[in-house]
N, C-alpha and C positions, 0 to 999 in steps of 0.2 A: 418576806425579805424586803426592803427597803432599798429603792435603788436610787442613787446620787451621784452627783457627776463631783469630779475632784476638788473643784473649786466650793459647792457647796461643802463639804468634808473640813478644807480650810477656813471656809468663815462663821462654821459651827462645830467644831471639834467639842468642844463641852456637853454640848447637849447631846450627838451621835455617840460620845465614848460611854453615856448613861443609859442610851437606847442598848449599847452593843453589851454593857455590863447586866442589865437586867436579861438578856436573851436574844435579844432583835439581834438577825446577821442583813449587812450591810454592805450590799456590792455596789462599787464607786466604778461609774463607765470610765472607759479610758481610750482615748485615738486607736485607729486599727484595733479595735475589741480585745486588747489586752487589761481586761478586767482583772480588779480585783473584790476580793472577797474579806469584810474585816469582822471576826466572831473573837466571843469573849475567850481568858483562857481555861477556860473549863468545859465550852463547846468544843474548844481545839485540843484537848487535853481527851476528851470522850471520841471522836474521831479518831486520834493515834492508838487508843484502848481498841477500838473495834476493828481497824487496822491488822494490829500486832496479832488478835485473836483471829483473825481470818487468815493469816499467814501461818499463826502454828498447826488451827484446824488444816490446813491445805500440806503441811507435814506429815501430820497424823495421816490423812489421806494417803501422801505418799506410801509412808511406810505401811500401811492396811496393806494396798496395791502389792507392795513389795513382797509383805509374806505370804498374801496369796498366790503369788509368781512363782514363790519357790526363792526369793534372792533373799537369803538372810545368811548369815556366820552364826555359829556354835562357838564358843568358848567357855573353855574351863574357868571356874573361880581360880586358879593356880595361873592361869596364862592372864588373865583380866590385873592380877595381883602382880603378875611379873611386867604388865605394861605399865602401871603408875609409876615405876621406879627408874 
């Protein structure tokens, strides 16, 4: 990772947005360490993928947990069919 302060960012934008397009991620210091972090969108796009995947798995979890406990509902296909409507 490549670190830059804001100012550089400003008087080289051309050449950093080719760094961050080929893969380099690029955190620009900022006053009281309120950094930031600039990655392509396909690094940011792979991040929200692995995200969403860790949140459904930790579902999955849940519901594991759940029917091992005993918390589940039964329904009929006729009451499942009477909810859609």
């Amino acid at each position: 990772m490549l670190a830059l302060r804001t100012v550089d960012l400003r008087n080289d934008f051309k050449r950093i947005s080719a760094l961050v397009s080929s893969g380099e991620r690029v955190l620009i210091a900022r006053p009281k360490n309120q950094n930031l972090v600039v990655l392509s969108e396909r690094d940011y796009n792979e991040l929200e993928k692995t995200k969403r995947n860790a949140e459904y798995i930790e579902k999955i979890d849940r519901s594991s947990r759940q029917l091992e406990e005993g918390r589940i509902v039964v329904k009929t296909m006729e009451e499942l069919e009477g909810m859609a409507q």
